[in-house]
N, C-alpha and C positions, 0 to 999 in steps of 0.2 A: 450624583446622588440618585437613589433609587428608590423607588417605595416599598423594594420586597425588604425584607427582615431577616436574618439567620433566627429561625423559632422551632421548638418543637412541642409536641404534647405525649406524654404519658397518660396510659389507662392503669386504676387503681385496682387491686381487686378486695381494699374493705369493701362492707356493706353499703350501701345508699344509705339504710337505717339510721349508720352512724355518723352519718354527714349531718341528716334532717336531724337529730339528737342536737345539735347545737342550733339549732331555733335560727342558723343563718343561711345557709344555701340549700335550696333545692336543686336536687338532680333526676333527672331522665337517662335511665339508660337502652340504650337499640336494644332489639330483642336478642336473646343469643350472644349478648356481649358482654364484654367486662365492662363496669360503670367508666365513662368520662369524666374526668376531675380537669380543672385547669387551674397552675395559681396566675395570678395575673395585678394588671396595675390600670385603675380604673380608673376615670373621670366622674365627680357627682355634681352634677349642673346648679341644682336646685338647692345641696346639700352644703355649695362650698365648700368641696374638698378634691382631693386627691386619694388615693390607698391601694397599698397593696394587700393581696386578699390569698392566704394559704390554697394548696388541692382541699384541704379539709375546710375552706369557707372561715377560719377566724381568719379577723384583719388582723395582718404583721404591722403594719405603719402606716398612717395618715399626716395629712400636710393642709392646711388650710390656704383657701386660694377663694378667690371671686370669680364665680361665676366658670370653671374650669372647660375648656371645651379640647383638649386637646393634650394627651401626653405619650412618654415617650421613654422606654428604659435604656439610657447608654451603657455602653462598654464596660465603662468606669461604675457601677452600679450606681450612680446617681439619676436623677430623675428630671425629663425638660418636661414642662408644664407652660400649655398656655391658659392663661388667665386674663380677664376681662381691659385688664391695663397694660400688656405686653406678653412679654416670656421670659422665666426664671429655670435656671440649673440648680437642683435645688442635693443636698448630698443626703446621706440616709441619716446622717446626724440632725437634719433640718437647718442646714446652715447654707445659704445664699451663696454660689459658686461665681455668679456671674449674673447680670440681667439686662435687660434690654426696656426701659419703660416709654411707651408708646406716647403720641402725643395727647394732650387730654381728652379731644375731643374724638380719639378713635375707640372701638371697639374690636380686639382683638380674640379669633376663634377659632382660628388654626395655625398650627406650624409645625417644623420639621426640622430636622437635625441636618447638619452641615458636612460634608467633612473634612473642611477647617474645624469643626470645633465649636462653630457660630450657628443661626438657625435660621428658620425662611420665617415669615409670617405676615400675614394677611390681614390687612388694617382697613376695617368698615369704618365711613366714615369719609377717609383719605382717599377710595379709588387707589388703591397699592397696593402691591407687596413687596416688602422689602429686605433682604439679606444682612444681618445684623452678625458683629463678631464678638469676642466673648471680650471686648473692653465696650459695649455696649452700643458701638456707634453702628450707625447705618454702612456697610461697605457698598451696596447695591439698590435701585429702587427701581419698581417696573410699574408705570402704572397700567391701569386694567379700565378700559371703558364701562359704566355703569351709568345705568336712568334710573336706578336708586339711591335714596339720601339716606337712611336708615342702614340699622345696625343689622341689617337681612342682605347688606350688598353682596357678603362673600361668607361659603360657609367650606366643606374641604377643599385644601388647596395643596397641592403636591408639585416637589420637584421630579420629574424621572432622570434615569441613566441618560438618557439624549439630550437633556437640558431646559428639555420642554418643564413648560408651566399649565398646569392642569387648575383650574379655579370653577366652583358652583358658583352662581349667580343666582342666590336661592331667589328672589321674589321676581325676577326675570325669566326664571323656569326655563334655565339653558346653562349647559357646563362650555369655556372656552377655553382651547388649545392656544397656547403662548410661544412663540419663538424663544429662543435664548434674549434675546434682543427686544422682546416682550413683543413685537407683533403678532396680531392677528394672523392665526392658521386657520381655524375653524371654527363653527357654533355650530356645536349638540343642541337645539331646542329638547325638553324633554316633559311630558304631560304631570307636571306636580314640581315641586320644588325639591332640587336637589339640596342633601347635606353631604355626601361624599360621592368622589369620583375614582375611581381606582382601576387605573391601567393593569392589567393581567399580561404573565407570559405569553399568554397565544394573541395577544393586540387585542383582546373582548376588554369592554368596559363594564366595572361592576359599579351600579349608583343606585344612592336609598333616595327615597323621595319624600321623605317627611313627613306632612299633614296630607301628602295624596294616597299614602298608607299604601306603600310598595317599595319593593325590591326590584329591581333588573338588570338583567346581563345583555348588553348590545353590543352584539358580532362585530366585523370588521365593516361590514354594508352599514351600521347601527340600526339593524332587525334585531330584533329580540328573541335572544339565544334561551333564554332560562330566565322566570319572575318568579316571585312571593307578591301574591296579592291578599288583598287587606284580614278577609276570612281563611284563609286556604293553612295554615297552620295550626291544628289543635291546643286551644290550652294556650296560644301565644297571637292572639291579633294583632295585628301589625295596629299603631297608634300614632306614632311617629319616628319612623326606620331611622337611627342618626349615623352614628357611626357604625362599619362593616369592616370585613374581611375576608380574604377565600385563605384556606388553609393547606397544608401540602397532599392531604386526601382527598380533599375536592371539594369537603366540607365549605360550610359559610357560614361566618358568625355575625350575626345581628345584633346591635345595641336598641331597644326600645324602649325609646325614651317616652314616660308616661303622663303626660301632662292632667293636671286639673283634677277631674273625677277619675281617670282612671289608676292616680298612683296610689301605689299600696295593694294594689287588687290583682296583679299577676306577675310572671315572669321579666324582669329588667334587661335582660338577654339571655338568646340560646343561638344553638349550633344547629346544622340542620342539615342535612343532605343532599345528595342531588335529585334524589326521590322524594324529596321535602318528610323525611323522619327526624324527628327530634333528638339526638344525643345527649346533649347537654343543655343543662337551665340554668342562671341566675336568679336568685330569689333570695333577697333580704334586705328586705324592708326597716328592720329593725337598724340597720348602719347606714342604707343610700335610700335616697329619693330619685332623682334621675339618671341612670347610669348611660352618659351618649357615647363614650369611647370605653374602649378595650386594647390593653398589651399584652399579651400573653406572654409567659414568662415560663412554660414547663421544658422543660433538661431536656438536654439530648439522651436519647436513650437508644437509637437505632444506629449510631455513627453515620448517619447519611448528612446531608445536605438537604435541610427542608427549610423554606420557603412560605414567609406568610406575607400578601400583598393585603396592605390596607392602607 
């Protein structure tokens, strides 16, 4: 299993005008460009929910869930969702395909699709993660070293194509590399609390850091190739960086999740370049409160093979 995705994105060329006309998404467009639209399948933390959200900003569909930190569009157009109790295959009809419910005293905040069919996910609480198949049972269980008791044990956790296990350690302030066999390879320490870690084709690591209000890309040495720090974005302060992704342009898209005083008061996420310009915004307060993930979901439209690592 691998973190990249077959994704693409289309550029619109309605107006922005007529996007902001429906009171739901704002957009930014580069200069000299055609506007960015993307339709996509979000996660709302704060909102309990799920949805997917048109290029034009109206929501097609929502699904209610506790506390959502983590989703996923399959093949099959259904939708995996992690939720505060486990993980549900959930169909467009809203009908329960399969699930997995975790034990009670875990706290579940990431996972990932199988290709069995089954998914991974990451049980704060338990020190695990574990490999569950679509009749619900546990097939695999690895557990992961933790000096935290709290539901902050683990926040993105990924399988790649070599089999490795990729997990944050958010209050530990260190992402750790997993064998197949879940031994200890490596510890990234990294200055802030990790929510996602995401392996890149060139072996660079892309990780947001939450409340230490950054972004970074650390090389193959883990020197720091390319960051978003806290102010350095117009119009989008970093607050707490959750969920991320590099895109097949090179673009990078930031989920900022807004805690407390700042929600309702700016951008939920945007795209950004590698010259840190703005392409695209989220903005719509009116239907989400914390948006920490993103699935992009825009058509192929080039015939190429593109590529979104998150």
């Amino acid at each position: 299993m691998t973190t990249s995705f077959v994704l693409t994105r289309r550029d619109f060329s309605g107006r922005i005008a007529s996007a902001l006309a429906l009171g739901v998404v704002g957009f930014r467009a580069a200069a000299a460009a055609k506007p960015v639209n993307h339709r996509f399948l979000c996660c709302d933390y704060q909102g309990n929910k799920v949805a997917i959200v048109a290029a034009d900003g109206s929501v097609e569909w929502e699904y209610s869930a506790q506390t959502p930190q983590d989703c996923w569009m399959l093949p099959t157009g259904n939708v995996l969702i992690c939720h505060h109790h486990g993980v549900k295959e959930v169909s467009r009809e809203k009908q329960v395909v399969w699930e997995y419910k975790a034990p009670p005293q875990a706290q579940c905040h990431s996972c990932q699709p199988l290709p069995n069919g089954g998914a991974l996910v990451a049980e704060c609480l338990m020190s695990r993660i574990v490999e569950v198949g679509r009749d619900g049972r546990i097939s695999r269980e690895i557990k992961v070293a933790s000096e935290a008791k709290n539901g902050h044990q683990f926040r993105g956790t990924r399988k790649t194509a070599d089999q490795h296990y990729w997990v944050c350690l958010m209050d530990e302030k260190k992402i750790v590399e997993l064998s197949p066999d879940g031994s200890l390879l490596r510890t990234i320490p990294v200055d802030g609390f990790p929510h996602a870690a995401i392996k890149l084709a060139n072996g660079h690591l892309l990780v947001t850091l939450g409340t230490a209000r950054k972004v970074i890309e650390l090389d193959k040495n883990l020197k720091i190739a390319w960051q978003i720090d806290d102010n350095e974005i117009p119009g989008n302060p970093l607050r707490l960086p959750a969920g991320c992704q590099r895109l097949p342009n090179g673009n990078t898209l930031v989920c900022n999740y807004l805690p407390g005083e700042f929600m309702g008061k700016q951008p939920q996420a945007f795209e950004v370049t590698r010259d840190k310009k703005v392409v695209w915004e989220l903005t719509d307060h009116a239907h989400f409160k914390t948006v920490n993930q993103i699935y992009l979901l825009d058509p192929v439209t080039d015939g190429k093979k593109n590529e979104v690592f998150r």
